[in-house]
C-alpha positions as CSV (number, residue, x, y, z in Angstrom):
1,X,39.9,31.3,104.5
2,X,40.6,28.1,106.7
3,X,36.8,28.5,107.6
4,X,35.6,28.6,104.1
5,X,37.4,25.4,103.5
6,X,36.0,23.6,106.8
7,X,32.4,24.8,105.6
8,X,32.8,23.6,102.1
9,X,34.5,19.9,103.3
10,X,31.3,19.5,105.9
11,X,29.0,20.1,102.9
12,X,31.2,17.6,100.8
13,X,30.7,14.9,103.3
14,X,26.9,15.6,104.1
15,X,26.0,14.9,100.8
16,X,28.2,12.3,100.0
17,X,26.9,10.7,102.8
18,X,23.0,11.6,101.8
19,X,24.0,10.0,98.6
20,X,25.5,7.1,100.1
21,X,22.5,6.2,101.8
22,X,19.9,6.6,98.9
23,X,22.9,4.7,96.5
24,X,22.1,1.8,99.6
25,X,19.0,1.2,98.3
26,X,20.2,-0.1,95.2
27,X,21.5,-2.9,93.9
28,X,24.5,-2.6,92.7
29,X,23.7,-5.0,89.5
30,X,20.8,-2.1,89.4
31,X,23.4,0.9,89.6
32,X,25.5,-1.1,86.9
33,X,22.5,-1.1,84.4
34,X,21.5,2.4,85.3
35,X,24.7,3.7,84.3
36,X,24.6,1.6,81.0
37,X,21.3,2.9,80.7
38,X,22.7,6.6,81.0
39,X,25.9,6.1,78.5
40,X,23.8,4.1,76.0
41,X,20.9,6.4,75.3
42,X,22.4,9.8,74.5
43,X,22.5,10.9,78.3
44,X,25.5,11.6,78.4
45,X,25.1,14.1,76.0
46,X,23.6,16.8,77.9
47,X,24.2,15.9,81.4
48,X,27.0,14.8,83.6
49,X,26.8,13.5,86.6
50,X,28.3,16.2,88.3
51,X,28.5,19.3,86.7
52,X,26.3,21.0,84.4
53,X,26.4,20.5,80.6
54,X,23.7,21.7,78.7
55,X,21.2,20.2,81.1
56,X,21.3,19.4,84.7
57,X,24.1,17.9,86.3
58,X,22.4,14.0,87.8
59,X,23.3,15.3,91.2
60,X,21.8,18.5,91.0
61,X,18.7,17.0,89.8
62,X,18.8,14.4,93.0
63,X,19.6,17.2,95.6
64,X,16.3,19.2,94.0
65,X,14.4,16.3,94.3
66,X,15.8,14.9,97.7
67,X,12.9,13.4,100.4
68,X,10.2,13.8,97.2
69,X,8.4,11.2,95.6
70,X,8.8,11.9,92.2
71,X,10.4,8.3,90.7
72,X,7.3,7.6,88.6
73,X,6.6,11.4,87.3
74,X,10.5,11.4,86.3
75,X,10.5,8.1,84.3
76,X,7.4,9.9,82.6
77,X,9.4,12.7,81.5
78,X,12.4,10.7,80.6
79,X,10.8,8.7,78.3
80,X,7.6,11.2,77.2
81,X,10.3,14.3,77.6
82,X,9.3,17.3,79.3
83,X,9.8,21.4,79.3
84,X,10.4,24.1,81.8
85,X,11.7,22.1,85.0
86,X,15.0,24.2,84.4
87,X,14.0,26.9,82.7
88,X,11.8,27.7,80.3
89,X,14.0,27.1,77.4
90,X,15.4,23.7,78.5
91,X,13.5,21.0,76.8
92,X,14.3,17.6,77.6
93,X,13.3,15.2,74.4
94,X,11.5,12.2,74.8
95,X,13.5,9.0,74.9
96,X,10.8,6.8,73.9
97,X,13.0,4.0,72.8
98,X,13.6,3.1,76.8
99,X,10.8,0.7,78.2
100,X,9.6,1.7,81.8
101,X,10.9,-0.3,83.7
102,X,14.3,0.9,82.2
103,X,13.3,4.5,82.5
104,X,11.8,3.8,86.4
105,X,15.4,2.7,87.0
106,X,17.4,5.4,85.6
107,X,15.0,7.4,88.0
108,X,15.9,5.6,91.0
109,X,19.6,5.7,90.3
110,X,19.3,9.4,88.7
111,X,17.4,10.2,92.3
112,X,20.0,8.1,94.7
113,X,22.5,10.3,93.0
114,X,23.5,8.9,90.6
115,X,26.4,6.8,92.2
């Protein structure tokens, strides 16, 4: 049991610190408006940043996508929408209200998971 628990807490704190480093990239007046972005635009809705909802939890999605460069196909497909990434009956709609430099930045923070 202790060893389950040690196992678990080292994967806690690798990722947290993988996530810490990508989050360094950022701005934090970048990570501000990202998460405006995410609350303001129906996000929130079907994902949350950590677990899953109806769609894919933020971090799941950056821990898919880790070392990839995939920024500019995901803005695409957040503001065109997209099906079958996570299964074939998950659609996500388009959110074609979001111009793309506001989508490329929900990307980068949705990528840098989500911090």
């Amino acid at each position: 049991m202790r060893y389950l628990f040690i196992c678990r807490l080292c994967l806690v704190l690798v990722f947290g610190a993988i996530t810490g480093m990508a989050a360094a990239g950022m701005k934090s007046g970048d990570v501000s408006a990202a998460r405006a972005l995410f609350a303001n635009n129906g996000c929130a809705g079907c994902h949350d940043i950590s677990e899953r909802s109806s769609g894919p939890a933020m971090r799941d999605i950056a821990s898919r996508y880790q070392g990839k460069k995939v920024n500019a196909d995901m803005a695409r497909r957040i503001r065109e929408g997209s099906i079958g990434r996570w299964g074939d009956a998950e659609a996500h709609p388009p959110i074609g209200v979001l111009e793309p430099r506001e989508a490329r930045l929900l990307a980068d923070w949705i990528l840098s998971g989500a911090p």
